[in-house]
C-alpha positions in Angstrom: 0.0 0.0 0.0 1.5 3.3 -0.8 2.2 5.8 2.2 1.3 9.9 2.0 4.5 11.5 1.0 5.7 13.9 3.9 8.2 16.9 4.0 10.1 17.5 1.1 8.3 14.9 -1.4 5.1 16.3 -0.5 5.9 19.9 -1.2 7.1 19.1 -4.4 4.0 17.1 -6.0 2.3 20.4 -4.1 4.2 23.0 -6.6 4.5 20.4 -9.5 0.5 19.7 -9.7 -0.7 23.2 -9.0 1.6 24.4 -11.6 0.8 21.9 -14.0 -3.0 22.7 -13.7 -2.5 26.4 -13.1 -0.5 26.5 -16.9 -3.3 24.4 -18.3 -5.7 26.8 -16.6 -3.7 29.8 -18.1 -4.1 28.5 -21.2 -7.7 28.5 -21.5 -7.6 32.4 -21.3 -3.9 33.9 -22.3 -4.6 34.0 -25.7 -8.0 35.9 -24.8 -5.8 39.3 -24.9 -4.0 38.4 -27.6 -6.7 38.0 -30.4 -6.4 40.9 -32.2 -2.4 40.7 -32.9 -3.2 36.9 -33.6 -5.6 38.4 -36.1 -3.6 40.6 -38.1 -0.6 38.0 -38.0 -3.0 35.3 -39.5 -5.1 37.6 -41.8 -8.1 36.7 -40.5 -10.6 38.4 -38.4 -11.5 37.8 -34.5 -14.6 36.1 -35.1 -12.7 33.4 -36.8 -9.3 33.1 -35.2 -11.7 32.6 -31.9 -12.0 29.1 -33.2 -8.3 29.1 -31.1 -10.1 29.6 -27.9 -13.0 26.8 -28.9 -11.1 24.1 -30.1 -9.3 23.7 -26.5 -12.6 24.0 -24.9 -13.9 21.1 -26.8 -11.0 19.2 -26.4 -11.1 19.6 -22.7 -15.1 19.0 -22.9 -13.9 15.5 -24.8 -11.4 14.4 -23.1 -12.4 15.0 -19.4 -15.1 12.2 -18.9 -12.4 10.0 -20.5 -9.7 10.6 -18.1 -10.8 7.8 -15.9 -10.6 4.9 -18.4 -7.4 6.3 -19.3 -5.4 6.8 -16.5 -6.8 3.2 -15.5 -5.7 1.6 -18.6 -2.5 3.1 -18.8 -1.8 3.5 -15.5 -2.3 7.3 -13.4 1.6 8.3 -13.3 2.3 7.6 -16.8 -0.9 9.4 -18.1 -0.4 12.0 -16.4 3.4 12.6 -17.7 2.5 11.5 -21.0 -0.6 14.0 -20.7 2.2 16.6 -19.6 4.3 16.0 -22.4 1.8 15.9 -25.4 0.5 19.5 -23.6 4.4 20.6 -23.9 5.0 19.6 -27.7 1.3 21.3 -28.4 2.2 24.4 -27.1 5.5 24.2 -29.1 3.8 23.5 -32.4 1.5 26.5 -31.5 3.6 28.8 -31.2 5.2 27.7 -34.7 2.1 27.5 -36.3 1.9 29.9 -39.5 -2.0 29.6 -40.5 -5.1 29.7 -39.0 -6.0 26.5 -39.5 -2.6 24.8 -37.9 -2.9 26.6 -35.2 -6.6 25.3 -34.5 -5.0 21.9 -35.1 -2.6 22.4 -32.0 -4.8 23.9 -29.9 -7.1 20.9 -30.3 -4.4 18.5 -29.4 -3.0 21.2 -26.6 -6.4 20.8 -25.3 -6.4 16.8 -25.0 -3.1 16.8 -23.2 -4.2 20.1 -20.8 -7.3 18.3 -20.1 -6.1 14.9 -19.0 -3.3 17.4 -17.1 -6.0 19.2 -14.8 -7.8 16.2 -14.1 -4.7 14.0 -13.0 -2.8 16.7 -10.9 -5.8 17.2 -8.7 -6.4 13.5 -8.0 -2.7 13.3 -7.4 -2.4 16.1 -5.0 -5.1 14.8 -3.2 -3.4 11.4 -2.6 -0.7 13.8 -1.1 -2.7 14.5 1.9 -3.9 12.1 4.6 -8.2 12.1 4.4 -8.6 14.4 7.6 -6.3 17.5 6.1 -8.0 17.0 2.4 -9.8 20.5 2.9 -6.4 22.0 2.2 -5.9 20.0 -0.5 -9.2 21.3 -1.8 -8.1 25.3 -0.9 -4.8 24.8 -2.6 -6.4 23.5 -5.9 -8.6 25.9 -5.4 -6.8 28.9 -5.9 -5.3 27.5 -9.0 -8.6 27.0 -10.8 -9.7 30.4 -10.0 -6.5 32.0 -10.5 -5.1 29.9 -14.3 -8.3 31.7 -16.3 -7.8 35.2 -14.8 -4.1 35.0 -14.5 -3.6 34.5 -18.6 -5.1 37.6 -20.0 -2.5 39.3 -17.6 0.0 36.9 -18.5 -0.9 36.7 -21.9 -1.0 41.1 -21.9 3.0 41.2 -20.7 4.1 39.2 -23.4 1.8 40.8 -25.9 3.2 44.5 -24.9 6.6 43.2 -24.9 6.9 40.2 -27.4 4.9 38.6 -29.8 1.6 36.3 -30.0 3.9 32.8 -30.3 5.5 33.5 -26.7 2.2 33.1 -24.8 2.5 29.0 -25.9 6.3 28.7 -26.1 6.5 30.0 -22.1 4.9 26.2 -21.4 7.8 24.5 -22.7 10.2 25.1 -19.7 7.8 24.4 -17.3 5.9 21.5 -18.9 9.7 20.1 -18.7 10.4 20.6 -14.9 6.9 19.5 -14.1 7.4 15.9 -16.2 10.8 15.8 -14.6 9.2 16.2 -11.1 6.3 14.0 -12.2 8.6 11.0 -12.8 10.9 11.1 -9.6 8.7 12.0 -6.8 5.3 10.7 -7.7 4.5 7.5 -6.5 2.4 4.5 -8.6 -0.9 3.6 -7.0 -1.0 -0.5 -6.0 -1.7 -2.3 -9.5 -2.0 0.4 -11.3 -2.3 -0.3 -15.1 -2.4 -3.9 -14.3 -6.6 -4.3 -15.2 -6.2 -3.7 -19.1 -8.0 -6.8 -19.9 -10.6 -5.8 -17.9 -11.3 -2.1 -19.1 -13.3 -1.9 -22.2 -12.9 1.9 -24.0 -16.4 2.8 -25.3 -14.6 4.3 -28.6 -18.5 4.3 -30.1 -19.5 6.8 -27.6 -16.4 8.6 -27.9 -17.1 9.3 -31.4 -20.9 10.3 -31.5 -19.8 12.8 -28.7 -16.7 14.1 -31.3 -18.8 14.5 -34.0 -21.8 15.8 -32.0 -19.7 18.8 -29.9 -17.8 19.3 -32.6 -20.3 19.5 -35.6 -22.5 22.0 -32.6 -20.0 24.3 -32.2 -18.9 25.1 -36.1 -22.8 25.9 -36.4 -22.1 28.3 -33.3 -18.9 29.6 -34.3 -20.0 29.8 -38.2 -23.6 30.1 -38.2 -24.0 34.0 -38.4 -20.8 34.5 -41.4 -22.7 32.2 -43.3 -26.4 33.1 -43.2 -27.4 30.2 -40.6 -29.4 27.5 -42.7 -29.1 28.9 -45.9 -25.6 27.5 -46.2 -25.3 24.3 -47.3 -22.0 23.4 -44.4 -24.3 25.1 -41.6 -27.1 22.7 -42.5 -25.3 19.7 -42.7 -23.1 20.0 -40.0 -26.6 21.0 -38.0 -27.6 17.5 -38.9 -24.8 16.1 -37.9 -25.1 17.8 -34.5 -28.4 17.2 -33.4 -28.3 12.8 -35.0 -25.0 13.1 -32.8 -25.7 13.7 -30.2 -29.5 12.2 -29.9 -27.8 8.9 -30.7 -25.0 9.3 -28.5 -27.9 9.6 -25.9 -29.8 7.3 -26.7 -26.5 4.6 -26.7 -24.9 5.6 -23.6 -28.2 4.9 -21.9 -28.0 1.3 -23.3 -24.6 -0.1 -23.4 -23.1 -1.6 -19.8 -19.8 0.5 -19.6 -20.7 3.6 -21.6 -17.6 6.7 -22.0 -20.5 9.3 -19.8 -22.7 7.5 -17.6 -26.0 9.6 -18.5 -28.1 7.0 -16.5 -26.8 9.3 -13.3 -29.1 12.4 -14.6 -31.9 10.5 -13.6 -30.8 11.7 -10.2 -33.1 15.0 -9.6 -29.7 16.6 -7.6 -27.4 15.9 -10.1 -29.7 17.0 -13.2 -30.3 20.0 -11.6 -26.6 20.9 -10.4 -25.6 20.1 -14.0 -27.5 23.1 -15.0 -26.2 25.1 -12.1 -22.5 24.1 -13.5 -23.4 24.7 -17.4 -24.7 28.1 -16.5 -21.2 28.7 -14.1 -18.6 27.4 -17.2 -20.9 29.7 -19.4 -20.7 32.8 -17.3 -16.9 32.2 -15.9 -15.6 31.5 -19.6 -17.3 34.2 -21.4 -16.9 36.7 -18.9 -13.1 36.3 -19.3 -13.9 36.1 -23.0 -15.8 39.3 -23.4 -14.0 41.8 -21.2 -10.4 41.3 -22.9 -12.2 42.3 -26.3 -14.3 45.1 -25.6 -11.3 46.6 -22.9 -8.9 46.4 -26.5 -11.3 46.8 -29.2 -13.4 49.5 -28.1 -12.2 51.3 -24.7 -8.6 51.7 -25.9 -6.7 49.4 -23.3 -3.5 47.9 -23.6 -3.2 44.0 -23.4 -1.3 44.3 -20.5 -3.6 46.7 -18.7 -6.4 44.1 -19.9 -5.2 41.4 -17.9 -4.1 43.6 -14.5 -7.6 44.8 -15.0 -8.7 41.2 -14.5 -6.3 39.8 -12.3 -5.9 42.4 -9.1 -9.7 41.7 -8.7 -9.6 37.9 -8.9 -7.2 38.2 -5.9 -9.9 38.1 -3.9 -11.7 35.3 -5.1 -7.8 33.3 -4.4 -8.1 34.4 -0.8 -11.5 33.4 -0.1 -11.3 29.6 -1.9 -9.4 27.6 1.3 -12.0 29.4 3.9 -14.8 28.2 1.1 -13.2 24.6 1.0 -13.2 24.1 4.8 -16.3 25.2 5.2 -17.2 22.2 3.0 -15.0 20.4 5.0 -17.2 20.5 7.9 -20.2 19.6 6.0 -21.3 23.7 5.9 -24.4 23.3 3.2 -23.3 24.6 -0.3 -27.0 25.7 -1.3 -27.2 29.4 0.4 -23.5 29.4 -0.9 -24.0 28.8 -4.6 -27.8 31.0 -4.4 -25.5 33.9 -3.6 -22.5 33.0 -5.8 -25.3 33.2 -8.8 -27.1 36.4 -7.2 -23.3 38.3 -7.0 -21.9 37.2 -10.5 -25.8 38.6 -12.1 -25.1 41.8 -10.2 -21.6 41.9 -11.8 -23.1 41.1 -15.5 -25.6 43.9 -14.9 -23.0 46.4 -13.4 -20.7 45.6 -16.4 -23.3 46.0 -18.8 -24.1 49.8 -17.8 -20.8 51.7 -17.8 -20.3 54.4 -19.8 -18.3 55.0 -23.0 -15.6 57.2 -20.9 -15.4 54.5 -18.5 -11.7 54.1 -16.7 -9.9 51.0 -16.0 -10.4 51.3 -12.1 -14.7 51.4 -12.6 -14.2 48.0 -13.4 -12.7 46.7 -10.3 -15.5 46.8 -8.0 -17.7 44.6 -10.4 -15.0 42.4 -11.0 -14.4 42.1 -7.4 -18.2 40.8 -6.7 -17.5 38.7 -10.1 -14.7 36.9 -8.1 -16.2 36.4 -5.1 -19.3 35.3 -7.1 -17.0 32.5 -8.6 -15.8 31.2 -5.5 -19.2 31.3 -3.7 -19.5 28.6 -6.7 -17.6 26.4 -7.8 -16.2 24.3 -5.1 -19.9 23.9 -3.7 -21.3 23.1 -7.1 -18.7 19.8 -7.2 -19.8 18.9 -3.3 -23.4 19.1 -4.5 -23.2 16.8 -7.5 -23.1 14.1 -5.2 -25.2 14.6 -2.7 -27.5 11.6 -2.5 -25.7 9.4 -4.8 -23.8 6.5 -3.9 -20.3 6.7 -3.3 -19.6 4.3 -5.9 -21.0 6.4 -8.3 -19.1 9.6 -7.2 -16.4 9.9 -9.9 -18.8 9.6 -12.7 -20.8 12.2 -11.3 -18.4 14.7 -10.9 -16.6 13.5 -14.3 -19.8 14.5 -15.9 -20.0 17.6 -14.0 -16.9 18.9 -15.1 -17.3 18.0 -18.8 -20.7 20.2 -18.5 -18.7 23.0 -17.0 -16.0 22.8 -19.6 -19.0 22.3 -22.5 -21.2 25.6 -20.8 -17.6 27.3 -21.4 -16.8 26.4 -24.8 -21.3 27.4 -25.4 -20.7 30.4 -24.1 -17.9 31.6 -26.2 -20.0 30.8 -29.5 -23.0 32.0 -28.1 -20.9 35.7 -27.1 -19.5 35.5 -30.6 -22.6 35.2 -32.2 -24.4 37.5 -30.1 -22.5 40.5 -30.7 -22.1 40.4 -34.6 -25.6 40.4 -34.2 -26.3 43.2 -32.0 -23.3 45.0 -33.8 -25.4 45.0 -37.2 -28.6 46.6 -35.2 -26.8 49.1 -33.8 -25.0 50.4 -36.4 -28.2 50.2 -38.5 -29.8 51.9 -35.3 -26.9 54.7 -35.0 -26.9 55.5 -39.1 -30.6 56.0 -39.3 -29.6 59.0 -36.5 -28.0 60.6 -38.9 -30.0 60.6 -42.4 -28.1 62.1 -45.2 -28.2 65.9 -45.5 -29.0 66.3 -42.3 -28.0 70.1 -40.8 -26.0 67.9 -37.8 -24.5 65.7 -39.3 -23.3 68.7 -41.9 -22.2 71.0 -39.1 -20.2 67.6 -37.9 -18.6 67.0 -41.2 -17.6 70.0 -41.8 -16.5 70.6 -38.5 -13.7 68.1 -38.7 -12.6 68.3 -41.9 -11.5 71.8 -41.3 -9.5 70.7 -38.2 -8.2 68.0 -40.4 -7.1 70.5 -43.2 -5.6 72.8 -40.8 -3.2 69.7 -39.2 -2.2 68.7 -42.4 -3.3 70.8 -45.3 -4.7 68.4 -47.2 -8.1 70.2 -48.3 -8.9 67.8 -51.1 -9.1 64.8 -48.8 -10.5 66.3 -45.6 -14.2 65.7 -46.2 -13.3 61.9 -47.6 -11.2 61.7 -44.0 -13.8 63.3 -42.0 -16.8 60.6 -43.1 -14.0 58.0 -42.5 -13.7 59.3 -38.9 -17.9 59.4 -38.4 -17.9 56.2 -39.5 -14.9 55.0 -37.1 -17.2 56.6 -34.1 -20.0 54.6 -35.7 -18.6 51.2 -35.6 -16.7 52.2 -32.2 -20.1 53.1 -30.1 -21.7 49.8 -32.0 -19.0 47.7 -30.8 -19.8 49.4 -27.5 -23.2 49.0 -27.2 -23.2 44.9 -28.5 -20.5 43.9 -25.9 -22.8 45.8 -23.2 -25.7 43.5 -24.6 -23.6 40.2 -24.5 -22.8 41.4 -20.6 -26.6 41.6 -20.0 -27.0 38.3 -21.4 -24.8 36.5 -18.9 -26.7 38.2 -16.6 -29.9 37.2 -17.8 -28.7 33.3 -17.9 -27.7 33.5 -14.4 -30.9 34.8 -13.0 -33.3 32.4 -14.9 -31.8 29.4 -13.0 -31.1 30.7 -9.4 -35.2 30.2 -8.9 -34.0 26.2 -9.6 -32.0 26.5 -6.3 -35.2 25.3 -4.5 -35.1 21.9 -6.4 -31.4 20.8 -5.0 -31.5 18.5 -2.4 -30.0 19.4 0.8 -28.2 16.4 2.9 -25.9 16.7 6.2 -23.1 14.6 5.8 -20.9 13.0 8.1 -17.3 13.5 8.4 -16.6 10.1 6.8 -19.0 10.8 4.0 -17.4 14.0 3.4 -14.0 12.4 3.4 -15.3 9.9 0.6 -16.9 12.3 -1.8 -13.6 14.7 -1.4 -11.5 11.6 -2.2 -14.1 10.5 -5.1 -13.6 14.1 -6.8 -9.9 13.6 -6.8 -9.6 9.9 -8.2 -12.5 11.7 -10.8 -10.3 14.2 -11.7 
């Protein structure tokens, strides 16, 4: 039986698999501030080079609820440092990649490694710690997953200001390394682990209908609004392919004995509803780290780097209130009031975000963004104690597998839906801001001609200074449109959060023992 590593040994699997997960983390949301230089490089627009951002969140939607089979086929330690390595070589060929499509390619296969990574390191760090002191296990990991999204727009901002776009994936390749190099010498195998190969069968149908069904879902997302929805003839088909998908995947997890995502678990009325609670949480927590970044470069004039300090000082406080939050849970504290205010604090910071005005400062954001942390923590650790509740403890690691893949798929939702949603608002605004000013109107006149004399008295070009003047109404056009849209998008998080908190009353609410808290703490570990 393998003994809890102590002093030295245990501090280092601490630092190793809180780095690990904290650089897979950072990953999900460095390349958030660095869209629009990835853009230019590429020579496509930000619409489509966010396809970089969704294929890792489809990978890690994937390849979560298959980390158990894995790690149990192959064994945990050598998953996870062939998990680390794969993420490692990934971010190398990213940062070489010289088309749009490449670099989609990488990311995809960056996100299988970084998934398998985040689920591995927690489980191991968990094993590193004797049952009774897991809460601080819990609190350190923690920390990490609310500190990797934030911390990689600031991250990501630094090297942007100071470097280039490739940097922000070549900065794993040291680390991912050190952290393999740890992995190997001071992380102990489990008792028989990878011995039960013969007796693991891999539900590669499954896998499959859920490739094609996520994947086929979020090109009609991503795509649908470029290319006129239904009317093209790849939206339609790929729509098809979606919604056969992922009914049959359904239909034949629900039948087969050992399927890849035990569905048969939503028949639980806590876990169906929690999974909504979670979905609407990866969908608020992802596209809020999505949306800000854009709308702080894009319209507002910020720097990359002042982006992600924007986003990071405020998250602080979210990193210092996750180990109180985990041991509270620790001592069987309820997580219902918790996650009814988590969701009542992160709509208040949607709705505050999505009424500032166009002269707004970097430091009006911090105080939403503070209540956006705390919001976050008030969640998430909770939301994975409260998948369980009732169940079995056998059934513990599926639950909580399936829980995360729903987070993870609410993320990778979000970002299409926020996509989407503001081309769309973008085209009614501008319509909405041009039919304000109807042609040969006395204001828009006096405008005109307004600047085009102060742009032939800076450079005394008269016979271009009207031609540059409509150029710079139109600039303020598209500018205020952008505005408005990403305001919209903001409101629409909001809206999302408060349509399920009245589903709060459905959870069921269980006192556990110590013991039983002990086994679902160890269960989300091995399920990670």
């Amino acid at each position: 039986m393998a003994t809890t590593p102590k002093g030295i040994a245990r501090a280092i699997i601490v630092i190793t698999t809180v780095t690990a997960a904290v650089m897979e983390l950072i990953d999900t949301s460095i390349v958030n501030v660095a869209l629009s230089e990835m853009s230019g490089s590429l020579g496509v627009s930000i619409e489509d080079v966010s396809w970089v951002i969704t294929s890792y969140a489809i990978a890690n939607v994937i390849i979560i609820p298959l980390t158990g089979f894995l790690a149990e086929y192959f064994g945990r330690k050598n998953y996870y440092i062939v998990s680390m390595i794969i993420f490692t070589v990934a971010s190398y060929m990213c940062g070489q990649s010289n088309t749009l499509v490449e670099l989609i390619v990488w990311r995809f296969i960056q996100g299988v490694g970084g998934g398998a990574l985040l689920s591995t390191s927690q489980a191991i760090l968990f094993d590193a710690f004797e049952p009774k002191d897991r809460g601080i296990a819990a609190g350190l990991f923690g920390m990490g997953l609310i500190l990797g999204p934030t911390l990689g727009p600031t991250l990501g901002g630094y090297i942007i200001d100071h470097s280039s776009w490739p940097l922000i994936f070549m900065i794993n390749i040291p680390v991912g390394i050190i952290a393999a190099l740890l992995a190997f010498t001071f992380v102990d195998k489990k008792p028989n682990e990878g011995k039960n190969k013969n007796n693991i069968k891999i539900d590669y149908t499954g896998i499959l209908l859920l490739m094609a069904g996520i994947g086929c879902l979020q090109f009609v997302l991503e795509r649908g609004e470029a290319e006129d929805w239904l009317s093209s003839e790849y939206i339609r088909t790929c729509a098809i392919i979606a919604v056969v998908g992922l009914t049959t995947f359904i239909i034949y997890e629900l039948n087969i004995k050992q399927p890849a995502v035990n569905l048969k678990l939503l028949g639980n009325r806590n876990l169906a509803f929690t999974t909504i609670f979670t979905f609407v949480s990866g969908f608020g927590l992802y596209t809020s780290v999505f949306i800000f970044p854009v709308l702080a470069q894009r319209v507002l004039g910020f720097n990359a780097f002042e982006t992600g300090n924007a986003l990071l000082l405020p998250t602080m406080a979210a990193v210092i209130l996750a180990p109180f939050i985990g041991k509270m849970m620790s001592k069987g504290v309820t997580p219902v009031p918790l996650i009814f205010i988590g969701f009542i604090l992160f709509a208040v910071y949607a709705f505050l975000s999505a009424n500032v005005s166009p002269d707004v400062g970097k430091s009006d954001f911090f105080f939403p963004l503070v209540i956006r942390a705390v919001g976050i923590s008030l969640c998430q650790l909770p939301l994975i104690n409260q998948a369980v509740a009732g169940l079995e403890p056998k059934d513990y690691p599926t639950a909580i597998s399936l829980n995360n893949m729903i987070r993870q798929l609410g993320g990778a939702f979000g970002i299409a839906v926020a996509n989407n949603y503001v081309s769309s608002r973008y085209a009614q605004h501008r319509s909405d801001l041009v039919s304000t000013m109807p042609s040969g109107s006395s204001l828009l006149n006096e405008r005109i001609n307004s600047i085009s004399q102060g742009i032939a008295a800076k450079t005394g070009d008269l016979a271009n200074a009207t031609t540059k003047a409509y150029a710079s109404i139109n600039m303020a056009v598209e500018k205020q449109a952008y505005f408005l849209s990403y305001l919209d998008a903001f409101r629409l998080v909001g809206v999302f959060f408060l349509l399920v908190i009245p589903l709060v009353g459905f959870l069921r609410v269980k006192k556990k023992s110590a013991t039983e808290i002990q086994q679902s703490m160890k269960a989300a570990a091995e399920s990670h």
